[in-house]
N, C-alpha and C positions, 0 to 999 in steps of 0.2 A: 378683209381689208386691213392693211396697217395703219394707214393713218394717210392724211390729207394734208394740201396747204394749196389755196386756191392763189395761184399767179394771175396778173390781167395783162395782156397784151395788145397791143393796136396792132391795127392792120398793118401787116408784112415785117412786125418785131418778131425777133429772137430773143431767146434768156434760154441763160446757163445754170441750169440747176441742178442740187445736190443733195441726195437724201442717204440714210442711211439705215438697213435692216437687220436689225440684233439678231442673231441663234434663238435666244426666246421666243421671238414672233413666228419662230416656221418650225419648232421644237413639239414634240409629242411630248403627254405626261404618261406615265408609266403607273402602276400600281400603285407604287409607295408616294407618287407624288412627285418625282422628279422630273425634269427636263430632260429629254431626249432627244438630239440629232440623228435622226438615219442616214444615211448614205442613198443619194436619189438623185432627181429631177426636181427643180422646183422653177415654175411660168410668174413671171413677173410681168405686169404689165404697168403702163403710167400714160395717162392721156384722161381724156373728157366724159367718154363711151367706154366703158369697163364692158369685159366680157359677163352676159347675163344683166346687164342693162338693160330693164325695160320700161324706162319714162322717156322724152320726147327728149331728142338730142342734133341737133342741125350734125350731118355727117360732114359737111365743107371747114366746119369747125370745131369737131371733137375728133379728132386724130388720135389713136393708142399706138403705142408703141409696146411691145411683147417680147421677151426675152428669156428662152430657156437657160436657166444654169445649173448646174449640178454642185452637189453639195459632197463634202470629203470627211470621210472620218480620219 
């Protein structure tokens, strides 16, 4: 997990929100200790119910949203 920030919503609200994940966060370390980007896939998700959740989560209201992107050296 990167990091969190719990929003609250009423019923049948929207919000536009905005996050941001740095090269460090999805970077390998190498021998010597450095940071490493490969060149790959990397599955982002954002919502209530994370994949491998297993505590009690109303499904009507934890909706994820999943996003393959691939990473470029």
């Amino acid at each position: 997990m990167v990091g969190f920030e719990r929003i609250h919503l009423k019923v049948g609200e929207a919000k536009k929100v905005a996050f941001s994940i740095s090269p460090k966060s999805y970077a390998l370390i190498s021998e010597d200790g450095e940071f490493l980007v490969e060149p790959g896939s990397l599955e982002i998700s954002v919502g209530g119910k994370q994949p491998g959740f297993k505590g009690v989560a109303d499904p009507a209201t934890s909706g994820v949203i999943t996003k393959i992107i691939s990473l470029i050296n």
